[in-house]
GUKETI-104592 format. One record per residue (C-alpha): residue number from 1; residue in one letter; x, y, z. Coordinates in steps of 0.1 Angstrom, whole numbers, always signed. Example, Ala and Ser with C-alpha at 12.3 -4.5 7.8 and 13.67 -1.06 7.14 Angstrom:
zalum/paba/c1/c2/c3
1/A/+123/-45/+78 $
2/S/+137/-11/+71 $
END
This chain:
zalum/paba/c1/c2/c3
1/X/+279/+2082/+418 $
2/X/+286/+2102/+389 $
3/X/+259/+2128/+381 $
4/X/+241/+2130/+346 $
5/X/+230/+2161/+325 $
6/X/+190/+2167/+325 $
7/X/+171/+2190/+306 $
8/X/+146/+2210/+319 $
9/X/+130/+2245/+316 $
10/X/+123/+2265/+350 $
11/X/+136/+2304/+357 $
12/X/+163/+2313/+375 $
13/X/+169/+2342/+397 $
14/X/+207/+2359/+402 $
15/X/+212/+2378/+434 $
16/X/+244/+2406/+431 $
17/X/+259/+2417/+459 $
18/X/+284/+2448/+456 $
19/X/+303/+2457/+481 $
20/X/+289/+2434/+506 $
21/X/+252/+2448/+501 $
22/X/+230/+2427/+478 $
23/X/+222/+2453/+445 $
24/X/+183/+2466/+449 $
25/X/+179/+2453/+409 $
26/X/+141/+2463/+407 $
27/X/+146/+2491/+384 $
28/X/+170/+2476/+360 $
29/X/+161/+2440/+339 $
30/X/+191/+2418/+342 $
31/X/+198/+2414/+303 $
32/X/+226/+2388/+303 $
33/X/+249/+2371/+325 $
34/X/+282/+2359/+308 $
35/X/+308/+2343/+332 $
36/X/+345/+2323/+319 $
37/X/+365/+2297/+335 $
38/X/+394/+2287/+320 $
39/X/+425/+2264/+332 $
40/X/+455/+2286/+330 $
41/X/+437/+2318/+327 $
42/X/+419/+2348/+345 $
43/X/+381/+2342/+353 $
44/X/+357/+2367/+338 $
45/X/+322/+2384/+339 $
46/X/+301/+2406/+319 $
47/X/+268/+2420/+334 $
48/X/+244/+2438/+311 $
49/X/+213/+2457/+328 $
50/X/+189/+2471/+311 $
51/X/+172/+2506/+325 $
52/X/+135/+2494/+331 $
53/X/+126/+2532/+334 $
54/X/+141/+2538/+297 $
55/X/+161/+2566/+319 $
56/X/+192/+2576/+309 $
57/X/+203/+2581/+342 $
58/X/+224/+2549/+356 $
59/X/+243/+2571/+387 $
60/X/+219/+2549/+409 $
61/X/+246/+2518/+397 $
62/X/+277/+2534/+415 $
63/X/+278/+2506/+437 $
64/X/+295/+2486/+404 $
65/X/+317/+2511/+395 $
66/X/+356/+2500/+386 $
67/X/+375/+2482/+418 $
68/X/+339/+2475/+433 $
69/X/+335/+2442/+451 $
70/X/+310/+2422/+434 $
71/X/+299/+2382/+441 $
72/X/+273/+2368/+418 $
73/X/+249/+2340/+432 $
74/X/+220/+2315/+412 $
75/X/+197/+2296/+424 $
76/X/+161/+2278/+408 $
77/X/+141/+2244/+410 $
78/X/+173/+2217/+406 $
79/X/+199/+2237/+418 $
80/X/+201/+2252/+451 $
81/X/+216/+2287/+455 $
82/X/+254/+2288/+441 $
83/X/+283/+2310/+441 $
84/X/+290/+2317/+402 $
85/X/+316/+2346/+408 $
86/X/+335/+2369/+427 $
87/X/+357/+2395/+413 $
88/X/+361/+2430/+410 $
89/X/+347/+2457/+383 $
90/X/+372/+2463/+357 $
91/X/+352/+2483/+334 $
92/X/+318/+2499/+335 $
93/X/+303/+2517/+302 $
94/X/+268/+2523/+289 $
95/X/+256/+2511/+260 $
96/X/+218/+2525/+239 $
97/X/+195/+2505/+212 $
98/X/+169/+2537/+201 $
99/X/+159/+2547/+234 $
100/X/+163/+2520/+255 $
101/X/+198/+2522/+274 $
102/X/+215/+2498/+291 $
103/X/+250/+2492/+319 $
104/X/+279/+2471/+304 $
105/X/+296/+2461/+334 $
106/X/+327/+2436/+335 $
107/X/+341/+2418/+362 $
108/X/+377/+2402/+369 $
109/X/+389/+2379/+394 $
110/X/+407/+2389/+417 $
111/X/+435/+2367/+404 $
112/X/+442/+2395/+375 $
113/X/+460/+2413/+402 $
114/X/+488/+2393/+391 $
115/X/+488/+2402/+356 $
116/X/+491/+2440/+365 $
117/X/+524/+2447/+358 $
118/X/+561/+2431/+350 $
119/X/+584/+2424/+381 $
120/X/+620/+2416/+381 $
121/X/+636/+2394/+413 $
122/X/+652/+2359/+423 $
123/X/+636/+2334/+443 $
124/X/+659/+2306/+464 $
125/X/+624/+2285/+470 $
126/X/+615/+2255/+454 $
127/X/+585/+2254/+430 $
128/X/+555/+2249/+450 $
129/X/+571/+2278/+475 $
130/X/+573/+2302/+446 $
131/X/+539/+2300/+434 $
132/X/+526/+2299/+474 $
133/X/+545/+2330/+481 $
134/X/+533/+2349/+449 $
135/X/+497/+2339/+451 $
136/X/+503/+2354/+494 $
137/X/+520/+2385/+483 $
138/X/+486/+2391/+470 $
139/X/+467/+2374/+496 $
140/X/+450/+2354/+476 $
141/X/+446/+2314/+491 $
142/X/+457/+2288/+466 $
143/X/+447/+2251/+471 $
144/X/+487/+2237/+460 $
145/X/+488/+2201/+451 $
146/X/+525/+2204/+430 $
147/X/+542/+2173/+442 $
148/X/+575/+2178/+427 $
149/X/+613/+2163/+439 $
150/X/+636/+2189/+441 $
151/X/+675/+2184/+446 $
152/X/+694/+2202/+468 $
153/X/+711/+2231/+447 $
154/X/+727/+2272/+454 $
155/X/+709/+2279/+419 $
156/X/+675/+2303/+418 $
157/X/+646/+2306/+401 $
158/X/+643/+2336/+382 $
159/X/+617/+2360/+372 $
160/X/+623/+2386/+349 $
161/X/+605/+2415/+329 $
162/X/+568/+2389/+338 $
163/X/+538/+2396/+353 $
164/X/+534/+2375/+383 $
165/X/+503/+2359/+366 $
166/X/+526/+2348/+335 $
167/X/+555/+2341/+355 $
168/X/+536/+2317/+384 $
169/X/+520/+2297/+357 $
170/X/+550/+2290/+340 $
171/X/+564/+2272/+369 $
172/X/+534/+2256/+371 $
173/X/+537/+2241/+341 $
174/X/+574/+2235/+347 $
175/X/+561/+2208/+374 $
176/X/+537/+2197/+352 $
177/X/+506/+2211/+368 $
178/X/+476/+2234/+355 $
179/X/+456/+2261/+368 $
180/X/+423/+2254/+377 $
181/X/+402/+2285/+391 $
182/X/+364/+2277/+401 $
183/X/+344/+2302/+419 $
184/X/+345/+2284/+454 $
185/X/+389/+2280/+454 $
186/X/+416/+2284/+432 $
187/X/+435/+2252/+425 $
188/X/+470/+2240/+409 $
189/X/+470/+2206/+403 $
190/X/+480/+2175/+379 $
191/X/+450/+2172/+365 $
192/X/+450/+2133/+361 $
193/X/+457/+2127/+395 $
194/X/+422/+2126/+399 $
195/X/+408/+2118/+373 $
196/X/+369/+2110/+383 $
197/X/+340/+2121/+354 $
198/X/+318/+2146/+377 $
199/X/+292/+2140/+352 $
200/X/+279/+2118/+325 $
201/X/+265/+2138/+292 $
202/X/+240/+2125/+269 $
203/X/+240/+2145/+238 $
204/X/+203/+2140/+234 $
205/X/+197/+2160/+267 $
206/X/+221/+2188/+260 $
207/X/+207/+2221/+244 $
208/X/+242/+2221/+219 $
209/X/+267/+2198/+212 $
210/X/+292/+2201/+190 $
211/X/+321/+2175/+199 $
212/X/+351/+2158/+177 $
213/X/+384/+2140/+178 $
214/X/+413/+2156/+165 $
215/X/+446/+2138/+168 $
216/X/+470/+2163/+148 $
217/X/+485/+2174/+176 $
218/X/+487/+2141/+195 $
219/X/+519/+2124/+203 $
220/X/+528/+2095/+222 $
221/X/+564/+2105/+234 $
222/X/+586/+2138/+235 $
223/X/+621/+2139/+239 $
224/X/+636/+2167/+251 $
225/X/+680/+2176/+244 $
226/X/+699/+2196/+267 $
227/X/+737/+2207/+267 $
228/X/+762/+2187/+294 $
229/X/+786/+2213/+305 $
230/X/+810/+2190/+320 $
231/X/+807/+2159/+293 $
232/X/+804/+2189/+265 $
233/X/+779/+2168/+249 $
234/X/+736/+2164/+242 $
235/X/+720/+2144/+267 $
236/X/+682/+2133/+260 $
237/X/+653/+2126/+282 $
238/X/+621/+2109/+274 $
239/X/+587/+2118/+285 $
240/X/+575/+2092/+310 $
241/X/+540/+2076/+295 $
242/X/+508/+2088/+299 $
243/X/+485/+2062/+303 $
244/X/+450/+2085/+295 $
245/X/+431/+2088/+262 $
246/X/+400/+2106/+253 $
247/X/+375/+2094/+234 $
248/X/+376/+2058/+218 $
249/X/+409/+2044/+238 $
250/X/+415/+2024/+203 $
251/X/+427/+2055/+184 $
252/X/+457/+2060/+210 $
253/X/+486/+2081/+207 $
254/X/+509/+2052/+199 $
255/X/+488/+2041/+171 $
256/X/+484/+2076/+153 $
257/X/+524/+2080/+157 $
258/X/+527/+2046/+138 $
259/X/+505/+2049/+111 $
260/X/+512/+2084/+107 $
261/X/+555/+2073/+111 $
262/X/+560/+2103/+127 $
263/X/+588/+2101/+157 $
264/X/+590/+2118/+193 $
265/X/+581/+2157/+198 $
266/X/+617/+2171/+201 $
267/X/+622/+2198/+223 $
268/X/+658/+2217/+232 $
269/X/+664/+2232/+267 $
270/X/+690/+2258/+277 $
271/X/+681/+2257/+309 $
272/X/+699/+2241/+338 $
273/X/+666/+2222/+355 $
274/X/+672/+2196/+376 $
275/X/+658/+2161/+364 $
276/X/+626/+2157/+380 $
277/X/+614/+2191/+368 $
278/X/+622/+2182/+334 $
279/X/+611/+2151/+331 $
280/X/+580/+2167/+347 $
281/X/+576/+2193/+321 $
282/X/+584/+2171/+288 $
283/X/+557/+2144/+303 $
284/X/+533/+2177/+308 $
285/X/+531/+2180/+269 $
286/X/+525/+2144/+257 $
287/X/+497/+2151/+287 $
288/X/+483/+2180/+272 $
289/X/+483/+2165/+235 $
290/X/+464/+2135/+247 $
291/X/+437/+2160/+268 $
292/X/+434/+2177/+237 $
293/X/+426/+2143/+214 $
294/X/+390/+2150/+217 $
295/X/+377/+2187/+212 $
296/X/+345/+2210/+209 $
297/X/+319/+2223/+236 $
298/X/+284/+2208/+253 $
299/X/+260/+2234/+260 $
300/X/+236/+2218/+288 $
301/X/+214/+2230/+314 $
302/X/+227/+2258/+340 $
303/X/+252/+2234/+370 $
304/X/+284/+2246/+388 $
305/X/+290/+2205/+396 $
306/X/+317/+2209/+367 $
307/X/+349/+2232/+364 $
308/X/+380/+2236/+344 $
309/X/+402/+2212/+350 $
310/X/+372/+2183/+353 $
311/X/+367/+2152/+337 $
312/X/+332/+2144/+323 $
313/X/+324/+2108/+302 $
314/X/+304/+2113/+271 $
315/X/+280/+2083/+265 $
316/X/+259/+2075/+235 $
317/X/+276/+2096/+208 $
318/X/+290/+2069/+189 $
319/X/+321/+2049/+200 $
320/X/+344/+2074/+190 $
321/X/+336/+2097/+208 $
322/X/+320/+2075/+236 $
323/X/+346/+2076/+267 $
324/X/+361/+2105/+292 $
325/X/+366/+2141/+282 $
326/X/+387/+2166/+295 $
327/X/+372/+2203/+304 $
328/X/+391/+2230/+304 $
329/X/+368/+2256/+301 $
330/X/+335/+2268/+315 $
331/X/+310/+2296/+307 $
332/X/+280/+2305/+323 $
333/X/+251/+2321/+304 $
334/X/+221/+2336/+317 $
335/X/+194/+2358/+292 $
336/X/+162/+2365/+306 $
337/X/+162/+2344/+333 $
338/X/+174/+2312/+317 $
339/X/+202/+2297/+329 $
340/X/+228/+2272/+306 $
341/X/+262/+2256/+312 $
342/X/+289/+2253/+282 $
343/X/+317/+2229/+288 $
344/X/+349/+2234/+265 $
345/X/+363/+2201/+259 $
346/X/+398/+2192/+256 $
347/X/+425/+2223/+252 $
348/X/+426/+2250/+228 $
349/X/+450/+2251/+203 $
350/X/+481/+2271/+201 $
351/X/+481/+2284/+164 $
352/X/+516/+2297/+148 $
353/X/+536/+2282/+177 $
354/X/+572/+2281/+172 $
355/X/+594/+2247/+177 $
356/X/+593/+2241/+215 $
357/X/+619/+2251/+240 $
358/X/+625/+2243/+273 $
359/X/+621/+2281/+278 $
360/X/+588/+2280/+271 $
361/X/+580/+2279/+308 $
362/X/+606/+2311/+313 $
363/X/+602/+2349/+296 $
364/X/+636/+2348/+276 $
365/X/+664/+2371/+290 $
366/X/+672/+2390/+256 $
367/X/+704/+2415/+253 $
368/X/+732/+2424/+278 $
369/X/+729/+2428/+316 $
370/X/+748/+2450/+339 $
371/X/+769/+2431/+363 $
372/X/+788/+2434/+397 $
373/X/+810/+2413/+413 $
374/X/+804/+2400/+447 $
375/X/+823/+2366/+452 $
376/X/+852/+2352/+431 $
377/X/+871/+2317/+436 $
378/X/+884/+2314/+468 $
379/X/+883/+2287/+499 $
380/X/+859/+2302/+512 $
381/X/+834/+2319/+489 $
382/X/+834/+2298/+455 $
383/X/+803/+2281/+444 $
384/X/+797/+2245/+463 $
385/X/+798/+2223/+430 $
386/X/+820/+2245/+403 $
387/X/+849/+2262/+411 $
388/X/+846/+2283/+380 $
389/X/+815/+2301/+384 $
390/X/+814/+2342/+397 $
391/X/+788/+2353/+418 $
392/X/+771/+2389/+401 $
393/X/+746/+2415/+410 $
394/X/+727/+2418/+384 $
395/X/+707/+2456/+398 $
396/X/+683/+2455/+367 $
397/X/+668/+2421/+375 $
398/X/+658/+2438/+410 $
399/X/+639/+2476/+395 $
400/X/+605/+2466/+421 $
401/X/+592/+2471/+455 $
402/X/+579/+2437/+457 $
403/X/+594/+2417/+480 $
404/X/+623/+2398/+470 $
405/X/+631/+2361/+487 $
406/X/+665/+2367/+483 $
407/X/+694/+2391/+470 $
408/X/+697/+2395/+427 $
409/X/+726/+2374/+430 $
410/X/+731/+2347/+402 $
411/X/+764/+2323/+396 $
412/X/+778/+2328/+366 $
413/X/+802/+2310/+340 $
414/X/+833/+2329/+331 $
415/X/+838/+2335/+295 $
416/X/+874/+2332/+278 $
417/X/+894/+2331/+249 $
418/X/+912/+2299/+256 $
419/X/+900/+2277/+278 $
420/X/+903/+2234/+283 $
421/X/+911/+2205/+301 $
422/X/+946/+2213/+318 $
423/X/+950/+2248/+297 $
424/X/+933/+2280/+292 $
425/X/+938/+2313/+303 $
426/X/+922/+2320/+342 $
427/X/+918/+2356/+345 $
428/X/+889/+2360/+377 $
429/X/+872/+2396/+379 $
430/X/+879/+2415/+412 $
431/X/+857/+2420/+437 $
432/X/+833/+2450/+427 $
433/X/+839/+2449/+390 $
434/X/+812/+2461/+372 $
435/X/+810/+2431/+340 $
436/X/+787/+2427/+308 $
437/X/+763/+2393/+313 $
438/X/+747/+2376/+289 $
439/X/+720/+2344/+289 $
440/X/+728/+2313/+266 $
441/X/+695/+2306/+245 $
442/X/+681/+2337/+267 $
443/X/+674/+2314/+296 $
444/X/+677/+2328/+333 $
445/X/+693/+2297/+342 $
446/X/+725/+2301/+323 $
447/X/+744/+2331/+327 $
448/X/+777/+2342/+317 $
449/X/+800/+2368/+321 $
450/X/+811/+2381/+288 $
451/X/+839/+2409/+298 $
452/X/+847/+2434/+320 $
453/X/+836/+2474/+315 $
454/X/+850/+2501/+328 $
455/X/+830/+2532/+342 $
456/X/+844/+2570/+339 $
457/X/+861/+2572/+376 $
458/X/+880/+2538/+369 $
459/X/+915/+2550/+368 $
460/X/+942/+2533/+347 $
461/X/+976/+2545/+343 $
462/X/+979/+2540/+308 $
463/X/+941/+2553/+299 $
464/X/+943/+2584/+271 $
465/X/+979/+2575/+263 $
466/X/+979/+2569/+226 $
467/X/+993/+2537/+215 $
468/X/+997/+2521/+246 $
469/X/+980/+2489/+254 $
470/X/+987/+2474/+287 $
471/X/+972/+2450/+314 $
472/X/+974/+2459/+354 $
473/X/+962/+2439/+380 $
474/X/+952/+2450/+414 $
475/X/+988/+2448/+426 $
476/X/+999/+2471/+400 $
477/X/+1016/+2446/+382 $
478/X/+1023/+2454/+345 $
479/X/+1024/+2445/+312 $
480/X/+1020/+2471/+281 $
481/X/+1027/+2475/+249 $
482/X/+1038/+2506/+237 $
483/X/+1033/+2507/+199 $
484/X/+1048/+2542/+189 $
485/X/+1080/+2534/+207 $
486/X/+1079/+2501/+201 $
487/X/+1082/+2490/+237 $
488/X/+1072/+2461/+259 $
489/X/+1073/+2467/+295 $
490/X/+1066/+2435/+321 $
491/X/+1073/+2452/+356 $
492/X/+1059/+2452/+394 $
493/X/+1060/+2477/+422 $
494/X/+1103/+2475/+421 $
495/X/+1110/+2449/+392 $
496/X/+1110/+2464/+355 $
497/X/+1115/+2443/+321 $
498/X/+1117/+2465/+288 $
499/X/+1120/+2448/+254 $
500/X/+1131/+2478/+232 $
501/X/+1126/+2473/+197 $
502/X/+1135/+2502/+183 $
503/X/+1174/+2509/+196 $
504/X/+1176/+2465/+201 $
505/X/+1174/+2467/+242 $
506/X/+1172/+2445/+263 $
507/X/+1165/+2464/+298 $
508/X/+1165/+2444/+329 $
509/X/+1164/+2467/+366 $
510/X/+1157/+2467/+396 $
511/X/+1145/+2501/+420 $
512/X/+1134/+2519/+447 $
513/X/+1114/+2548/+434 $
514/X/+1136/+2563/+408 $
515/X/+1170/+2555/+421 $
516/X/+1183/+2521/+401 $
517/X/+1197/+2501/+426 $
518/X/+1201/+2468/+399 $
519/X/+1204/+2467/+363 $
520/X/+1213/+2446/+331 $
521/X/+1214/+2461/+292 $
522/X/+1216/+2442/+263 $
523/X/+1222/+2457/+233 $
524/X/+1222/+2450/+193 $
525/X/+1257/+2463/+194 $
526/X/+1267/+2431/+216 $
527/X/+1269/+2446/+243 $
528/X/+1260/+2433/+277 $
529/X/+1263/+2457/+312 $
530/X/+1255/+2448/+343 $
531/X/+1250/+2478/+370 $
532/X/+1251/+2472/+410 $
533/X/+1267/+2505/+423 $
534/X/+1261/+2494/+460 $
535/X/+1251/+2457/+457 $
536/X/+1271/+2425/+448 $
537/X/+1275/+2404/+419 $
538/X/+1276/+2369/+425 $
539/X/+1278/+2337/+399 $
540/X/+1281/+2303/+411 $
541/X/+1282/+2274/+393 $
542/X/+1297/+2243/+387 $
543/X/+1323/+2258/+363 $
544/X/+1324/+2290/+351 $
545/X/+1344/+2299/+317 $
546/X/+1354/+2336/+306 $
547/X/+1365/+2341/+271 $
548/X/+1372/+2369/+257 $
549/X/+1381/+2371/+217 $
550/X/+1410/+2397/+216 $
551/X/+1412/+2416/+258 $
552/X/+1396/+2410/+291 $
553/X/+1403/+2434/+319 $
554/X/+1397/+2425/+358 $
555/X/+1399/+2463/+379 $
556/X/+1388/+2471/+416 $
557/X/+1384/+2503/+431 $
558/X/+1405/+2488/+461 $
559/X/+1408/+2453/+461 $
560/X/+1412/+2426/+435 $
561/X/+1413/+2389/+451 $
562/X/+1417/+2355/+433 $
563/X/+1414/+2323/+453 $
564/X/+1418/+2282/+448 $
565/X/+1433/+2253/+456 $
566/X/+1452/+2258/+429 $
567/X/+1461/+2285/+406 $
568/X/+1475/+2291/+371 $
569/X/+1481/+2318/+354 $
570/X/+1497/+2312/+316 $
571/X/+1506/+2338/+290 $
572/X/+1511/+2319/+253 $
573/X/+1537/+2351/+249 $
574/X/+1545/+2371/+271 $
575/X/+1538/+2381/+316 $
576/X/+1538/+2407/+332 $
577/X/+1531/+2417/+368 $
578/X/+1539/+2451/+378 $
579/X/+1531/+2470/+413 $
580/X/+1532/+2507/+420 $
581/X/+1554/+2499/+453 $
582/X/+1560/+2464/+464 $
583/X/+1556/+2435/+444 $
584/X/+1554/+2403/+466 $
585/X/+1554/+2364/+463 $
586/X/+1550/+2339/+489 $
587/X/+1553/+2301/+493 $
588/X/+1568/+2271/+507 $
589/X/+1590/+2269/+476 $
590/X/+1590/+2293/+451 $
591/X/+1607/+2285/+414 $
592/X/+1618/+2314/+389 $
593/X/+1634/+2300/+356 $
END
C-alpha cells in the first residue's frame, strides 16, 4: 500500500556519531541539518553547531575534523530512528554572528572518492563489469541492476583524462541507467523498471509546494546517425518508445511533437557502440525528457520512505498535474529540532547545452597521441573482423597506478593517401614504430593512425643529406630522389636502378659490394652497353634480328661460334674470309663458283 504525506508538528532528535563514538553534543545547539540526494551526483551534508558556552574555543569538535567518519541518525513520534547519512568531513570552518560563534562542518559521501582525480586506462569488460570494478577499486558496494546485451567484440572501453566518478556515470548512462544513492545503498538502475509511487502527496498537507509541467524539452522520439565504415554511408537508429508520462497522461510526448510540428531529437555518434548500447542510450533521452515533463519541489514533513530515483503520485492538484512524478532529488532539513523532507521533482535542466553527441557519455580525446606499434597484418596477429586495423600502445592513455584491466592497447585504422575498393596504396608500420594517433570526432572508440615519426636515434641512410628524398624499408630496399643531381635510385641489397637526368642515363647493375659483376648503360648519345666481365649473356627468343645501319662487328677473345640447321652468310658486294694460318671448309659437297 502506497504511503501518504501527513502533517504534523513533534521534535526531533539527531544522534552523530564520529568515528564510531556517538558526538557528546551537550555543549553545542545543533543549529541546522542540511543533507542532498541527487540521481547522478555526490551526496552531501552540512552541520552547523552553535557553541552553547558562547566560547570561542571549538578544539573539543576534533572528532569532525576533515577525513573524519561521521553517520548521522533521526528519529521522533512517526518515524522510528533512521540512517540519514554517512560520509566523511570534507571541510570544517568556523563561522561568528556578534559574539555568538558557531562550527560549519560539511560532509561528503564516500562516493566523492571517485571524483578525486583524472585517470587514464582501457578496460576489456562489459558495462556493468566496468562500473562493478570501479565502484570495488574503491571498495565501495554498488547494488547493479544494468541489464544490457553485449556482442562479442576485441574492442575496449576507454577512459581517458576522467575522474572515475565522471567516467562510471557515463557508462551508466550509455546503458541507459541512472545513479541512485540513498543513505542505506547505492544503486544503478533503469529507473522505470520499477516504477511503484512510494508515496501519495496531497498538496494541502505539504508545508511547500511549488510543482508545474514543462514540456519544452519533451520529445517523443530521437534518432540518432552514425558513420558505416564498410557501406561508407549514415545509418540511423530510433529510440525505442517510452511508454511513461508525468502528470496528466493527455499532454503526451506525441501530442506536443505534433502540435508543436517539431520532428525527432537528432543526435550524431562517432563512436563504434554496438547496437544494444545505442539504442539503449538514444531511448535513455526520450526517457529523461519525459521524467522531466513535470517539474518543481514538495516540501513535507521529515520521511526517508522516498529517494532519488523514486516515483511518488500527486493527487488533488488539478488534473494536470494529478498523476505520477519522478524524484530525482532529496534534501533533508532540520533547524531547531524540526525535521522536513523536500522532494525535487522531475530532472533539472541542462542550460547552454550544445547539440547532442553520442560522445556525450565519453570525455572527448582532443589533439595527437603518441603511438607504438605492437601488431601489424599478419596470419596470426591481425584483428579478428578487419584485416586493416594496427594494434598501438598508446603510453599516455596509461600515466596511473590504478589498476588497469588490461594493456593500453587500442586497434587502429590506417590512414592513407589513396586508398579504395581493389586500389590504394598499403604501406603497414613495422613492429615498434613509434606513430602520431588521432580520434575521429574525439571519440576513444575510433582511432587512427595518422603517420609515422621518427625519434633522434632512428637512423636513416639518407637523413642530413640535402636534397635527397628517399624511402627504405626494413630490408634496406631503396628508392630516393636525389634533386641536386637529379637522380632516381630504385635498388636492393645487390640490385641498383639509376635514372640520370642530368648526363640522360639509364644505369642498370648488378653487385657484390663494390665490385660490378652485371651492368647495362643507356645513354642520350644512343648508346646501349651491356657489361658481364665474368658472367654470360644470353637472349632467346623466338627470332632474334640484328641490324645495324652502316657496321656490326662480332669479336671473341678466343672463340667465335655460329650454329643452325642451316646457314647463310650473303654480302650485297663483296666477302671476305681471311685466317691468320689455316683457313678451312668442310662438307659433303662443297661448291665454289
Amino acid at each position: 500500500m502506497t504511503k501518504k504525506n501527513e502533517l504534523y508538528n513533534t521534535r526531533t532528535e539527531v544522534r552523530i556519531e564520529a568515528n564510531g563514538s556517538e558526538l557528546e553534543l551537550y555543549a553545542y545547539q545543533l543549529k541546522g541539518l542540511s543533507i542532498n540526494y541527487s540521481v547522478n551526483d555526490i551526496p552531501y551534508c552540512s552541520i552547523t553547531l552553535m557553541n552553547a558556552r558562547r566560547s570561542t574555543d571549538f578544539s573539543s569538535l576534533s572528532e569532525l575534523y576533515p577525513s573524519s567518519e561521521v553517520k548521522i541518525y533521526a528519529k521522533n513520534e512517526y518515524v522510528d530512528e533512521v540512517l540519514l547519512f554517512e560520509g566523511v568531513v570534507s571541510k570544517y570552518g568556523t563561522q561568528s554572528k556578534g559574539r555568538r560563534f558557531m562550527s560549519v562542518i560539511e560532509v561528503l559521501h564516500p562516493v566523492f572518492r571517485l571524483k578525486r582525480r583524472v585517470i587514464n586506462r582501457l578496460f576489456a569488460l562489459s558495462l556493468p563489469e566496468v562500473v562493478d570494478k570501479i565502484f570495488s577499486d574503491y571498495e565501495l558496494t554498488v547494488s547493479n541492476q544494468m541489464d544490457i546485451e553485449e556482442e562479442e567484440s576485441e574492442s575496449r572501453i576507454t577512459q581517458y583524462q576522467q575522474n572515475d566518478f565522471d567516467f562510471v556515470l557515463s557508462k551508466i548512462k550509455q546503458a541507459g541507467c541512472m545513479f541512485c544513492p540513498s543513505a542505506e545503498e547505492l544503486s544503478v538502475k533503469d529507473v522505470l523498471e520499477d516504477g511503484t509511487p512510494k508515496m501519495e502527496i496531497d498538496p494541502i498537507k505539504t508545508t511547500r509546494f511549488n510543482v508545474f509541467m514543462d514540456i519544452e524539452d519533451l520529445h517523443d522520439i530521437a534518432n540518432i546517425n552514425t558513420y558505416n565504415v564498410e557501406d561508407m554511408a549514415v545509418e540511423q537508429e530510433s529510440s525505442e518508445s517510452v511508454s511513461f508520462e508525468a502528470g496528466d497522461a493527455s499532454v503526451d510526448s506525441a501530442t506536443v511533437s505534433g502540435a508543436l510540428d517539431i520532428g525527432p531529437q537528432e543526435i550524431i555518434s562517432f563512436g563504434q557502440e554496438n547496437t544494444a548500447i545505442r539504442k539503449k542510450w538514444l531511448t535513455n533521452k526520450i526517457q529523461e525528457s519525459k521524467l522531466g515533463k513535470v517539474k518543481g519541489g514538495i516540501t513535507i514533513e521529515g520521511t526517508n520512505d522516498v529517494m532519488p530515483g523514486d516515483f511518488i503520485t500527486i493527487v488533488e492538484a488539478g488534473s494536470i498535474l494529478e498523476g505520477d512524478a519522478f524524484v530525482y532529488g532529496v534534501e533533508q532539513h532540520l533547524e531547531s529540532d524540526n525535521w522536513k523532507t523536500t522532494l525535487l521533482l522531475g530532472l533539472p535542466k541542462e542550460e547552454n547545452k550544445p547539440q547532442a553527441t553520442a560522445g556525450d557519455t565519453n570525455f572527448a580525446i582532443t589533439g595527437l597521441q603518441h603511438g607504438i606499434v605492437k601488431k601489424v597484418q599478419s596470419s596470426d596477429d591481425q584483428h579478428a573482423t578487419d584485416q586493416y586495423l594496427v594494434q598501438v600502445e598508446l603510453p599516455l592513455l596509461m600515466q596511473t597506478d590504478m589498476s588497469n584491466d588490461v594493456e593500453p592497447l587500442v586497434w587502429a585504422r590506417l590512414a592513407s593517401f589513396y586508398a579504395g575498393e581493389a586500389h590504394g596504396t598499403l604501406w603497414l608500420p613495422e613492429l615498434e614504430d613509434e606513430v602520431v594517433v588521432g580520434f575521429l570526432g574525439g571519440h576513444p572508440d575510433n582511432p587512427i593512425i595518422l603517420g609515422s615519426i621518427f625519434k633522434n636515434s632512428d637512423e636513416h641512410p639518407h637523413v642530413g643529406t640535402e636534397g635527397y628524398k628517399s624511402i627504405v624499408t626494413k630490408s634496406n630496399l631503396q628508392l630516393a630522389f636525389d634533386d641536386e643531381n637529379e637522380l632516381i635510385h630504385l635498388h636492393s641489397e645487390s640490385a641498383h636502378v639509376t635514372l640520370d637526368e642530368a648526363n640522360g642515363i639509364l644505369h642498370l647493375k648488378v653487385t657484390d659490394g663494390d665490385t660490378v659483376l652485371t651492368e647495362c648503360i643507356l645513354d642520350k648519345e644512343n648508346n646501349i652497353n651491356i657489361n658481364s666481365p665474368d658472367g654470360e649473356v644470353n637472349i632467346n627468343a623466338d627470332k632474334i634480328s640484328l641490324t645495324a645501319a652502316s657496321e656490326m662487328k662480332l669479336e671473341s677473345a678466343s672463340s667465335l661460334s655460329i650454329d643452325g640447321q642451316e646457314v647463310t652468310v650473303a654480302a650485297a658486294a663483296k666477302l671476305g674470309a681471311e685466317a691468320g694460318t689455316m683457313l678451312e671448309l668442310k662438307g659433303t659437297q662443297v661448291f665454289i663458283n
